[in-house]
N, C-alpha and C positions, 0 to 999 in steps of 0.2 A: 422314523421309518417303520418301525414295529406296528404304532398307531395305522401307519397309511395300508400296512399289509391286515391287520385287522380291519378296516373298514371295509378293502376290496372283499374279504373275505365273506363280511356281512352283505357287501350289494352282488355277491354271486351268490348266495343263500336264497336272500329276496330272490332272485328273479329264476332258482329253481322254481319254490313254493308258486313261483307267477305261471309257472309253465306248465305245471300237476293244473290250478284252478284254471286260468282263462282257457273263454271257448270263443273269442271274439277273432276272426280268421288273422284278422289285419294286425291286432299288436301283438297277435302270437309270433306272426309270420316279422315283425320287428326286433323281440328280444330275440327270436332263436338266431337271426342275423347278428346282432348285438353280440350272443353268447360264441356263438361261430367262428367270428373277426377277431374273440379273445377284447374287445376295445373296453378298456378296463374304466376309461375316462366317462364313454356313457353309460356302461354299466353303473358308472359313480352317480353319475346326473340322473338316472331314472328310479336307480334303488338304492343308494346311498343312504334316502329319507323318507322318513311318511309324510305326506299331505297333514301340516297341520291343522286340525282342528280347532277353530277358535269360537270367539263369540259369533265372527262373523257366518257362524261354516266354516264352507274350504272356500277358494280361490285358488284355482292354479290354472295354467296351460295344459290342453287335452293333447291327449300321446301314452305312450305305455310307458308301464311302469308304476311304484307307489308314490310317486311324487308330483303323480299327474294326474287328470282327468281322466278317466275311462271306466270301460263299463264294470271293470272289476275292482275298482276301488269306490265306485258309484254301490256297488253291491255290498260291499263289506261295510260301507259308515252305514247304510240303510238294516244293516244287522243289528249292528252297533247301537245306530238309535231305536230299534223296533226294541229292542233287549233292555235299555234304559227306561222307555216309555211303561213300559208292560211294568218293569221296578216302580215306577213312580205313580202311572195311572190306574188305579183300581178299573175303573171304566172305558181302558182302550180302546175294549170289544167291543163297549156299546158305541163310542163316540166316533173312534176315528178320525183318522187323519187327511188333510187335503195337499194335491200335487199340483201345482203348475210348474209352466216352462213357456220358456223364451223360445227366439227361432235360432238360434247358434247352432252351430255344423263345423263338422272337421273330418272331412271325407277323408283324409289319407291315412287316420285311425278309426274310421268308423262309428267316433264316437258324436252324439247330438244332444242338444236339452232334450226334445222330445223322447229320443231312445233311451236317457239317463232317467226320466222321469217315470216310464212304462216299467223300466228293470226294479226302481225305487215301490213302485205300486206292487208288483208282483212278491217283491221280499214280506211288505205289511200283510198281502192278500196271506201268501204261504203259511201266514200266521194266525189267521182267521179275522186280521182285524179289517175290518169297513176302510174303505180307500174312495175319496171324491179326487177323481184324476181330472183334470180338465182335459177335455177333447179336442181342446186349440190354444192356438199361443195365447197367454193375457199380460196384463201387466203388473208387476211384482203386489200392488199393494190388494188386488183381488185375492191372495194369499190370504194376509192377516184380516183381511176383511172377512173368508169366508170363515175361517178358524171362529172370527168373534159369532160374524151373525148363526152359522147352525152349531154353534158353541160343542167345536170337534178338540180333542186335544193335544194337537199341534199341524204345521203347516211347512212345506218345504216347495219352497220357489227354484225349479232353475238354472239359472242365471248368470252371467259375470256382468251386467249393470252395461258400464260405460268401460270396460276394458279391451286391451285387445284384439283381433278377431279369433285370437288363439287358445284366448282361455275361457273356462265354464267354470259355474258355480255352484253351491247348494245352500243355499238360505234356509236358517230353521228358524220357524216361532214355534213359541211354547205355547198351554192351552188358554193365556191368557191377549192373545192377540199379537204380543209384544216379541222382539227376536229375542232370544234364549240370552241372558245373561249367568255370571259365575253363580254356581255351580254348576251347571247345567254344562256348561260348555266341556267342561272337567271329566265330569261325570259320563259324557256320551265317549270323549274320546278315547278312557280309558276302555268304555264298552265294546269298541272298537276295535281294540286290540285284542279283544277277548272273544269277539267273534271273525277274525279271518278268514274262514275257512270257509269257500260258499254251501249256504244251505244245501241238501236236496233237491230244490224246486227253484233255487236262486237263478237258472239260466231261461227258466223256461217260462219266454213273460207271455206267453200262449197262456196261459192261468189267467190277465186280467181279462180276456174275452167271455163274453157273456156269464161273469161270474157274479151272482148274487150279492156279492161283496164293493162287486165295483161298481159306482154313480158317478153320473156326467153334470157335473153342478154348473154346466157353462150356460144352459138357458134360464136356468132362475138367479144366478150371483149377476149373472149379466143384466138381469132387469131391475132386481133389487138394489143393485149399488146405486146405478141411476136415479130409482125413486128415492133414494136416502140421502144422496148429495144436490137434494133438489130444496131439502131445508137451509142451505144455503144459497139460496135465490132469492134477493128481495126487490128484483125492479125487473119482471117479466115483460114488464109491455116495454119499457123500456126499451129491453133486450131485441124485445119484436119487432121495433120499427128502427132503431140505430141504424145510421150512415157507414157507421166505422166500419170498416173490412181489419181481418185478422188471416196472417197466412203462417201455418203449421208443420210443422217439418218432424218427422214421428226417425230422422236419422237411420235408415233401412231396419228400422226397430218396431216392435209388437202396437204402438200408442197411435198409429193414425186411426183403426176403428171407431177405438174406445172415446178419443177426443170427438170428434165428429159426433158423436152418440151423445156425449156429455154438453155439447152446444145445444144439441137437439132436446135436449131435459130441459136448458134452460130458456127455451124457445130461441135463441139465433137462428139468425141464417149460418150455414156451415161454414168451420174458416178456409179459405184456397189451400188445397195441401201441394207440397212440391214436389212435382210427380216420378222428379227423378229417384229421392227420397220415401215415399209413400208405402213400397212394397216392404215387407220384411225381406232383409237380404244379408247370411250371415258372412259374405264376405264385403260390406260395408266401403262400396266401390269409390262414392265418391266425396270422401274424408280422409285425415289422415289419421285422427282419431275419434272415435266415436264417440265423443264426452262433451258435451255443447255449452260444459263448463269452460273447456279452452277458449272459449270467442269465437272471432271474428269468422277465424281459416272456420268453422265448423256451419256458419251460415250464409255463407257466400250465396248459395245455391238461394236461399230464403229469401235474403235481401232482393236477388234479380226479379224472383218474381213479386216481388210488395212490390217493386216499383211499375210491373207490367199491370199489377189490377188496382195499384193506386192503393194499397197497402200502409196504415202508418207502424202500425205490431204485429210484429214476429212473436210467435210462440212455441220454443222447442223443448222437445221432451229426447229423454237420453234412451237406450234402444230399449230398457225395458219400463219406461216409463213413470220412475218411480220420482224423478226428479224435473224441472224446468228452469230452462232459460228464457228471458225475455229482453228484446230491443225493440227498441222503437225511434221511431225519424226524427231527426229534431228538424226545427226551422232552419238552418244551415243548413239541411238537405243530407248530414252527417248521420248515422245511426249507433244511436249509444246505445253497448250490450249492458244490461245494470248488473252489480253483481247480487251473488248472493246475500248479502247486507242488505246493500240497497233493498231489494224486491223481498225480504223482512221487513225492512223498516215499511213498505209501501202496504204488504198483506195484516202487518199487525196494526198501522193505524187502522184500514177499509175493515177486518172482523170487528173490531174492539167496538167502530162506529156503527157498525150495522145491529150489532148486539145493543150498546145504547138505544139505538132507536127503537128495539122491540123491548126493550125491558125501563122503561122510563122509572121504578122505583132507584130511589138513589141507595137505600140500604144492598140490593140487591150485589154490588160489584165487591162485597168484602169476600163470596165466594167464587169470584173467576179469576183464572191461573193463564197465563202464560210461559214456555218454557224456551229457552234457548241452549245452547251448547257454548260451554266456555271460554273457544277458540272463535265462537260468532259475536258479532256488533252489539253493545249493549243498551242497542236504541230501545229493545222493550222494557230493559231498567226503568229510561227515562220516560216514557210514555206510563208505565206504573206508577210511579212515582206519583204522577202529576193527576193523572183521572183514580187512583184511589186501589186500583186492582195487584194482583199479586203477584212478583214475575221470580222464577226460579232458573238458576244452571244449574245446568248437568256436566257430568264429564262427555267428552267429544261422539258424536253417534246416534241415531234415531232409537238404538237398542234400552239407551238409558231416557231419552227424553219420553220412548212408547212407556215403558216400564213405570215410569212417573206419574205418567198420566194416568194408564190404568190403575193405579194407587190412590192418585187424588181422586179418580172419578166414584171411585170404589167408597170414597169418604162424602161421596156425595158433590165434592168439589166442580166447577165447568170449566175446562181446559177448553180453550178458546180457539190457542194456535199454539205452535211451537215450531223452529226452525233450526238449520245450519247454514255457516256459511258456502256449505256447499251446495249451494241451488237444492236443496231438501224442504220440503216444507208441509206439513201437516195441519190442516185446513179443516178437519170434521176429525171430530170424536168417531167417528164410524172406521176408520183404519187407524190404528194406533203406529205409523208409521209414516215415512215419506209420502205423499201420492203428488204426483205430479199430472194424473188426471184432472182430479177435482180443484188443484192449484193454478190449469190452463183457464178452467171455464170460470172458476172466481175471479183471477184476475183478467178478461176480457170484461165479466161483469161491473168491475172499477174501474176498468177503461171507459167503458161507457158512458155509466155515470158523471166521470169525470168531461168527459165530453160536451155532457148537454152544459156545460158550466165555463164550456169555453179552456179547458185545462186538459193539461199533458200528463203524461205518469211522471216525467222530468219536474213536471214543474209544482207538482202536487207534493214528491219528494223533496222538494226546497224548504214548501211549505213546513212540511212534517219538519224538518231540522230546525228548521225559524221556529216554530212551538214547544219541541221538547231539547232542542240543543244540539248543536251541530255535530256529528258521528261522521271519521273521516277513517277508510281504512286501505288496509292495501295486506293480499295476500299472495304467496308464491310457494315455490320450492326447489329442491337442488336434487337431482337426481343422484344417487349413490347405492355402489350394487356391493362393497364389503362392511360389511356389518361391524369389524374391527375397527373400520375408520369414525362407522358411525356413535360406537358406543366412545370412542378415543375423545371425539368430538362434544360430546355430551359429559363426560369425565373429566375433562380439561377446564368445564364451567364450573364443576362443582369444588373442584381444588387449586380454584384460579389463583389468588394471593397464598399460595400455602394449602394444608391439609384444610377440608370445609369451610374455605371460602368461596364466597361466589363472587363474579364481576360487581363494583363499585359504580365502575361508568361504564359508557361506551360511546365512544367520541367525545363527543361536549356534553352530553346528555347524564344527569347521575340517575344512578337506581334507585328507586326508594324501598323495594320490597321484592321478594323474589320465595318464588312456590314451585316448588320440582313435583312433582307425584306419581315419581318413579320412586323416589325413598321415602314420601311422605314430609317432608321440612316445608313451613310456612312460616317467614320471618314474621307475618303480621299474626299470625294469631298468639294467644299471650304463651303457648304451650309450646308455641312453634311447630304444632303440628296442625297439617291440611286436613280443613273438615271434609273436601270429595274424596271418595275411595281413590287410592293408588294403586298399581298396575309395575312391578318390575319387569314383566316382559317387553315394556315399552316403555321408550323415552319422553317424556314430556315436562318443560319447565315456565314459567312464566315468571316476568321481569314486568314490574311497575315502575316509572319514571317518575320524576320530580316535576315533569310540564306536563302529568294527567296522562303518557301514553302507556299501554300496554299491549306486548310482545310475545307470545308463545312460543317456543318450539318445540316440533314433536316428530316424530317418526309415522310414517304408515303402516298402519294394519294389513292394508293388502299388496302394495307396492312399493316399487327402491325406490319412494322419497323423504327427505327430510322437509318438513311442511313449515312455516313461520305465516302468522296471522300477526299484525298491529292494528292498534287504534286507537285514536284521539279522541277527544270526547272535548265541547266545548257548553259553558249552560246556555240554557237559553238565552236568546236574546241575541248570542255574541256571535253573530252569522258570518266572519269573515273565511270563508271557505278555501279560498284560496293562500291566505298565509297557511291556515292549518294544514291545508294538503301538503307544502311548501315543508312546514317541519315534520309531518309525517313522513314525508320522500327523504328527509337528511337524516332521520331516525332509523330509518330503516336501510340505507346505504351504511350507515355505522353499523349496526346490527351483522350484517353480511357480509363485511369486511372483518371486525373484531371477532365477532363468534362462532360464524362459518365456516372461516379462512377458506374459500372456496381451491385458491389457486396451491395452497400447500396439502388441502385435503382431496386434492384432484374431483373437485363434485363438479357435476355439469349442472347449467346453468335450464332454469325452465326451457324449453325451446320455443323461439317467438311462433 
């Protein structure tokens, strides 16, 4: 009771200190409501906690209060990090930092990317340091792009991606292209805390106009990116007379210009966009979620019209563009969405060959890398393996695979590609990050190809599995919003037979090996300790089987899910795709029965 009278105490505290700083009409006019009614419960919910700060940034839902989106806590992290940078960069003043933003809006608090982004520029400007604001919406990975090409020192997108339409974001990369990894994340947040209190000049974003400080980098990043993702083009004429039609769906999200623009580099014809789709629209009408990683429900609208212009590939990008989905028609008239694996497996064979063809020295491939995440398909294992080149995990995240690459590129190394399984994919050395731009217009450029050949992306990815070994996977999650159930859940693995044991079996299936990297334990290595960095703020374990499968589970960084990725892996040769799938489906119904227990941990189930 004491405890619960102290915490009231603290989120009536907060949301004085909220009422002295904000000058934003709308969540003033919210908490003194709040404060008025005595409602102690949302006074709990809005100021109970701060917005944490993580690798990712923030991610939360916009509304007042510090546990939310707005403009005054938009002002205070932009303190926070000016205060860090200035610690860290000798060169702030000269270099400077760049802002984009998405089209998201939350009228009933006033708060938007756009206005978050202006208040973000005004805090740097207050400080003398150089500010490249974009003057329209872009898509996330012109961020780390522009950071690298006018090599500023750092970059903040934002954004909330594919969440939502309630919540916003703020994405940092550091000056090295890559989004800010530990310490860095540590290190702003505590900065953060230490600067609360809004500047002086912190309200008044009348300072970015016409201020000497401030540049519009949206006409030259916009033509440069283009000319830079045009060194991956290598069948232009091709591209110029192809039959195929492709139709694009930008999800009421920033990506239908940029696409259009990026056909256009590589000479296509433009693909049909979906016009109900096309516009940016932050309340994202007709979807139920804005993530094109969900499937089917998410291109309905795409499929109707492939079929009106005779369409065989869909190409969608999530609303800020940083990721893509793709389907495509099969001869059954069916449309299969591939997943993220799959369209890995598809972009790392078509780079890997395209690079072959320009660089015919055979010594040449002892320096090219490939990178994956270790919750994604380990089809570039096997394609390394076999053509000679070098493939690395990472732990889960574009933050650690950018971070990698700028490292090996640094050594001189050529990072080729790198992926997740979640429709992420990183296609040019020129963004050290997701881009689902440049991953549109490459892969219509293998569709193409593939075409003059008489071949499907379906049937190309058979191929790829007949070569390097059949890769069968299947990924989900359980949605859960108390955090006790989830850590119970995760806790019960690790003291399954007694204190530090972990699961034997599961079903019929036995374990052979098992890596948690929340505590660091790796039954395989001889030390028993995991060579990836571990992470106790988050859960994450993987379990190896005795039939070759392996199984992750982990928690989310930005949301109530518990996530599970498996996969099979079969050698070459041994093409039966369907037994595998077969024991991958009973592998993974063990899984989610034994280790889950969904119905006694009350998780709900993905929803179809």
């Amino acid at each position: 009771m004491a405890a619960a009278t102290e915490q009231a105490k603290r989120a009536e505290a907060a949301a004085a200190d909220w009422l002295r700083w904000d000058r934003n009409p709308k969540t003033i006019e919210i908490v003194k409501q709040m404060v008025a009614k005595g409602n102690t419960e949302e006074l709990q919910r809005c100021f109970g906690s701060r917005m944490e700060f993580g690798t990712a940034g923030l991610r939360a839902a916009m509304g007042a209060g510090t546990s939310q989106m707005n403009d005054l806590t938009i002002i205070q992290t932009t303190q926070g990090f000016c205060r860090y940078l200035e610690k860290s960069c000798s060169d702030l003043k000269k270099k400077g930092v760049v802002i984009g933003f998405d089209a998201r809006a939350h009228p009933s608090s006033g708060g938007s990317s756009k206005r978050f982004a202006r208040l973000a520029a005004a805090a740097f400007i207050s400080q003398g340091v150089p500010v490249y604001l974009f003057s329209s919406i872009v898509p996330t990975p012109f961020v780390p792009y522009t950071v690298t090409h006018l090599k500023l020192s750092a970059g903040i997108m934002v954004t909330a991606s594919h969440n939502p339409k309630q919540d916003n974001g703020y994405k940092v990369y550091w000056g090295n292209g890559a989004q800010i990894i530990s310490p860095h994340d540590k290190g702003i947040a505590q900065a953060i805390e230490e600067n609360l209190e809004p500047w002086p000049q912190a309200w008044e974003d009348s300072v970015v106009e016409k201020n000497p400080l401030l540049h519009d980098p949206f006409p030259s990043i916009n033509k440069d990116y283009f000319k830079d993702i045009q060194r991956h083009c290598f069948y232009r004429n091709l591209n110029k007379e192809t039959k195929l039609k492709f139709v694009h769906t930008s999800v009421h999200g920033v990506g239908h210009e940029f696409v259009q623009s990026a056909f256009k580099a590589f000479d296509f014809s433009p693909p049909f966009a979906v016009p109900e789709q096309k516009e940016p629209d932050p309340e994202f009408p007709t979807v139920k979620y804005p993530n094109p990683e969900e499937g089917k429900g998410v291109l309905t609208l795409s499929f109707a019209l492939a079929e009106k212009v005779g369409a065989r590939i869909v190409l969608a990008n999530d609303p800020d563009a940083d990721r893509l989905a793709v389907a495509e028609k099969q001869e059954s008239g069916e449309w299969k969405v591939f997943s993220g694996n799959e369209l890995g497996a598809l972009l790392g064979w078509w780079i890997f060959t395209c690079w072959k063809n320009q660089n015919p020295d055979p010594g040449a491939v002892k320096d090219v890398y490939m990178l994956s995440s270790t919750v994604s398909s380990k089809i570039l294992r096997a394609i390394a393996l076999k053509e000679g080149f070098h493939f690395e995990e990472t732990l889960t995240g574009f933050k650690w695979m950018g971070n990698r690459a700028k490292q090996l590129g640094d050594q001189g190394k050529s990072v080729l590609f790198a992926f997740e399984e979640a429709i992420g994919y990183m296609c040019s050395p020129v963004v050290l990050d997701k881009d689902g731009v440049s991953a549109a217009v490459i892969t219509a450029e293998m569709a193409t190809l593939l075409a003059t050949k008489n071949l499907s992306l379906s049937q190309q990815l058979k191929a790829v599995y007949n070569e390097y070994g059949c890769h069968t996977t299947k990924a989900s999650y359980f949605i859960c919003y108390d955090q006790k159930t989830i850590k119970g859940l995760f806790e019960r693995l690790r003291h399954y037979d007694g204190k530090d044991t972990y699961p034997k079996t599961c079903g019929r299936f036995s374990v052979s090996g098992v890596r948690d990297l929340t505590t660091g334990y790796d039954s395989n290595q001889p030390d028993k300790k995991a060579v990836l960095p571990t992470s106790k703020s988050s859960q994450m374990i993987t379990f190896t089987f005795s039939n070759g499968g392996v199984a992750t589970m982990r928690t989310s960084g930005t949301e109530p899910k518990i996530k599970y990725y498996a996969e099979l892996c079969a050698p070459p040769g041994n093409s039966d795709f369907e037994k595998l799938k077969k024991e991958l489906d009973e592998l993974v119904s063990a899984i989610e029965k034994d280790f889950f227990e969904p119905e006694k941990n009350k998780l709900q189930a993905k929803p179809e």
